[in-house]
N, C-alpha and C positions, 0 to 999 in steps of 0.2 A: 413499435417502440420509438424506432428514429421520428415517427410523427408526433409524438408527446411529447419528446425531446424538443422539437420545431416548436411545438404549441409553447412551450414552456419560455423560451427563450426568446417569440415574440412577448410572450405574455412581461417577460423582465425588460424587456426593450421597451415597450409599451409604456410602463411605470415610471422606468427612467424619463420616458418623454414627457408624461403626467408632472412626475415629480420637478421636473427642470420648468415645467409651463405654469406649476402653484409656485414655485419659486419665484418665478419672474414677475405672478401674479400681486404676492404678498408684498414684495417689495415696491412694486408700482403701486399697488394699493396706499401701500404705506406713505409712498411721497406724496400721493394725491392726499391724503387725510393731514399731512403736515401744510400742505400747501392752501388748503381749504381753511384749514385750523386759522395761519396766516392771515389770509384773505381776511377772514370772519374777524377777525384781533382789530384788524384795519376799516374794519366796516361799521364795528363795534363802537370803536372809537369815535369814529365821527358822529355817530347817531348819540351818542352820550354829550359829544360837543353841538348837537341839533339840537337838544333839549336843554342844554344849561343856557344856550342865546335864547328859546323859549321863553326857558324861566325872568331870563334879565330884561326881553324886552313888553314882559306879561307885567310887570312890578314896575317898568317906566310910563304903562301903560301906551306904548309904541304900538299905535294900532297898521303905520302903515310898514314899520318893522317887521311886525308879525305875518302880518301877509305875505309876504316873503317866505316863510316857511313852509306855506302851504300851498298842495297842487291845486292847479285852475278847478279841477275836476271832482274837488272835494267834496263828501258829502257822509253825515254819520250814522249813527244808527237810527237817531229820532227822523230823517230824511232830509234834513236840512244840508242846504247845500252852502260852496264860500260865500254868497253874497249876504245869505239870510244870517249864518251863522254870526258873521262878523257885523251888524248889525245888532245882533241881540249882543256881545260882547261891548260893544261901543255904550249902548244905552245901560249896561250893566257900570261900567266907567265914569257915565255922567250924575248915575245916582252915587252913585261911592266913590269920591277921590282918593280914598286912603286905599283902595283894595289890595292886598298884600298877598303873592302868592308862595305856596310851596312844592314842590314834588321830588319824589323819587322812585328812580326807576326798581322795578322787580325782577324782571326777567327782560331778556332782547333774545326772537328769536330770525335768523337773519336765512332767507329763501332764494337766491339768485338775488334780483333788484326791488324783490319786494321783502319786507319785514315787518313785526309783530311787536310792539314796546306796551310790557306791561306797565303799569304805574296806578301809584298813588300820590294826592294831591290834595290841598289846604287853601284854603281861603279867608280872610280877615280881615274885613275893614270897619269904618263908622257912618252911618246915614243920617243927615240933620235934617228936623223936620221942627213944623211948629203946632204945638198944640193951645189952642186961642191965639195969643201974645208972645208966651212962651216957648222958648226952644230947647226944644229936647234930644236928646240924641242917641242912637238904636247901634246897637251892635251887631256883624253879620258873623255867621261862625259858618263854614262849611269844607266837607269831605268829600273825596269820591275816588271811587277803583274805576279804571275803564282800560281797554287796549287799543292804542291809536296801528294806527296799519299805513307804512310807508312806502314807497316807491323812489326807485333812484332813478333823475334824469338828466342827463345829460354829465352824469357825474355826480351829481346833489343829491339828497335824501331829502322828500320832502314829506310833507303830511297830508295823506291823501283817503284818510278817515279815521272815525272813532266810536266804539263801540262802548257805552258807558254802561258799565256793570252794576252802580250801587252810585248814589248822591244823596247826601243827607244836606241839609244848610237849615239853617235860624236866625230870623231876625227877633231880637231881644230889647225890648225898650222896658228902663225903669227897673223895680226890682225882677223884673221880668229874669233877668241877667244873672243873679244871683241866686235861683230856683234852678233846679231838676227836674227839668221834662223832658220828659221821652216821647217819643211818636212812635207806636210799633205798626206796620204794615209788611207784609209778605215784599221780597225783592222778584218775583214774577207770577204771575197769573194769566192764565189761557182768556180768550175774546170773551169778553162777556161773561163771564165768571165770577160769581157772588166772593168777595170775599171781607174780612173784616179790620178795619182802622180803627185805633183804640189810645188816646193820649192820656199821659199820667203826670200830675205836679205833687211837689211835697209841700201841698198849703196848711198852712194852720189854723186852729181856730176863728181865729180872724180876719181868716180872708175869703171872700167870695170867687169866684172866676165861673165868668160866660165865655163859652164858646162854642166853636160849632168843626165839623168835619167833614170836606170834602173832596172830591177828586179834579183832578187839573188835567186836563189831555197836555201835550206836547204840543203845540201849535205856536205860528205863528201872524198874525199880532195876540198876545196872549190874552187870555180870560182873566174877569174876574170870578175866582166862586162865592155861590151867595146861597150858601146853606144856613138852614134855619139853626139860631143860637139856642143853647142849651145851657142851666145852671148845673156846672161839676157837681156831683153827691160827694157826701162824706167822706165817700171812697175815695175821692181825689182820681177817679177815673172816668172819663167819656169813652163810650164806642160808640160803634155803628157799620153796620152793613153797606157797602159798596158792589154796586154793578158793574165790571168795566169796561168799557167802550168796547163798542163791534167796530169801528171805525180801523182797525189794526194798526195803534198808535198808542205808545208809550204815555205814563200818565205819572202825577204826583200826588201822591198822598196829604193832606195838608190839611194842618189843625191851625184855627185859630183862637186867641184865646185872650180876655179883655178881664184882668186882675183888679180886682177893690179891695181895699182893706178900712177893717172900722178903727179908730180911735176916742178914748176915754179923758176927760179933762173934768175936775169940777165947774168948772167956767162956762164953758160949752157943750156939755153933756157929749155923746157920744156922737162924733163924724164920720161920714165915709165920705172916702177919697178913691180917686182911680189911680193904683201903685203901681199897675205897667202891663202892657201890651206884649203878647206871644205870636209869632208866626214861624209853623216849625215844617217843613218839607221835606219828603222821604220820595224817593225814585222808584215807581212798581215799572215793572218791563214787562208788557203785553203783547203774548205770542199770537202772533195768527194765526184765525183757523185754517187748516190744508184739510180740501175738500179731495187730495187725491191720496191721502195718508186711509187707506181704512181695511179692516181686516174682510175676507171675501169669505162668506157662508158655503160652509163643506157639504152642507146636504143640498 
């Protein structure tokens, strides 16, 4: 008896010490998760203030501003690194003076000194070009989701990749501008994998449009594609079957698309004219093959 007695009253001492040590625990817990909260509030903020100098020095077109926000070491999902990267922004600059940016953040997910900024982003300007004599002028319109990935140094938040999820853009010249087209392409596809690209306009009777569909790897100095043109059916629909690159490299979808429309006069019987040029781009994400991913035969 007196031993069960004993057993009993370590067993209530025991609890007591439990209870006094999740006590001490919940409470420390608790400051840490206020303290963390804090931190996070303060870290938040700055990386919100990273991205609004972004936006302001993307729209002055401040190319050696922007540099500045970015680590030496950067490099994104397509593999391009800061030198290439800002290069192809530069030459994106010189064709469009007006390019006008937008974004907003979605989510900030904040790791020690590394972070996670979801976003989306808008693009806008005009490209003058001459067709013979005449100058004409092309609208850009473009979208994209991607999550840039930051690293703090030395106290700074800087941008040290970018993982692009979805890019749509369209250059629009002519009644081009005024039409609904769509580009449908899948947002990823395994190496080499047949898949299907398919564009659609709302023409009417009297309009003709050639075009053609092809795929773009990611690279750089870029390609031209030179797929064979095709007259849109009644359907006001093009497809076509794509293969996509073994090369394990991102690629774009891209229809282009050369508009005629005819005209009636009693004077000069009936004319066709060329009423506007389509180039519409869509972002496929192409997974590598893993030659060490594969399931192992049980017999």
């Amino acid at each position: 008896m007196k031993k069960i007695i004993l057993l009993l009253a370590l067993s209530l001492l025991a609890v007591n010490f439990i209870n006094t040590d999740v006590q001490a625990s919940l409470v420390s817990s608790g400051k840490y998760r206020q303290e963390q909260n804090r931190v996070n509030k303060a870290e938040a903020k700055q990386i919100k203030e990273l991205f609004k100098i972004h936006e302001t020095f993307a729209n002055k077109h401040d190319l050696s501003g922007l540099k500045t926000l970015y680590a030496d070491n950067y490099v994104n999902s397509d593999g391009m690194k800061k030198d290439i990267y800002f290069k192809t922004v530069e030459e994106t600059w010189e064709e469009c003076k007006d390019l006008t940016y937008t974004s907003k953040i979605l989510s900030i997910d904040i790791n020690g000194k590394n972070a996670t900024v979801s976003m989306e982003e808008g693009a806008t300007g005009t490209i003058y070009d001459k067709a013979d004599t005449i100058a004409v002028a092309g609208e850009i319109h473009a979208k994209s989701t991607s999550i840039y990935h930051l690293v703090k140094i030395n106290g700074k938040w800087l941008i040290s990749g970018e993982t692009m999820l979805s890019d749509e853009s369209a250059l629009l010249y002519g009644d081009a501008r005024f039409m609904n087209i769509e580009l449908l392409a899948p947002n990823q596809v395994s190496s080499g994998e047949t898949y299907t690209i398919s564009v659609t306009a709302d023409a009417d009777d009297n309009t003709v449009i050639v075009g053609s569909l092809e795929h773009d790897p990611v690279v750089y100095p870029t390609q031209t594609p030179n797929a064979p043109l095709r007259t849109m059916p009644k359907t006001n629909i093009l497809e076509r079957y794509i293969k996509a690159n073994t090369d394990n490299i991102n690629e774009y979808a891209v229809a282009s698309l050369a508009i005629s429309k005819s005209k009636s006069d009693n004077i000069y019987g009936t004319k066709i004219y060329m009423a506007g040029i389509a180039c519409i781009m869509k972002r496929v994400n192409v997974v590598p093959k893993n030659n060490f991913a594969k399931l192992e035969d049980e017999k």
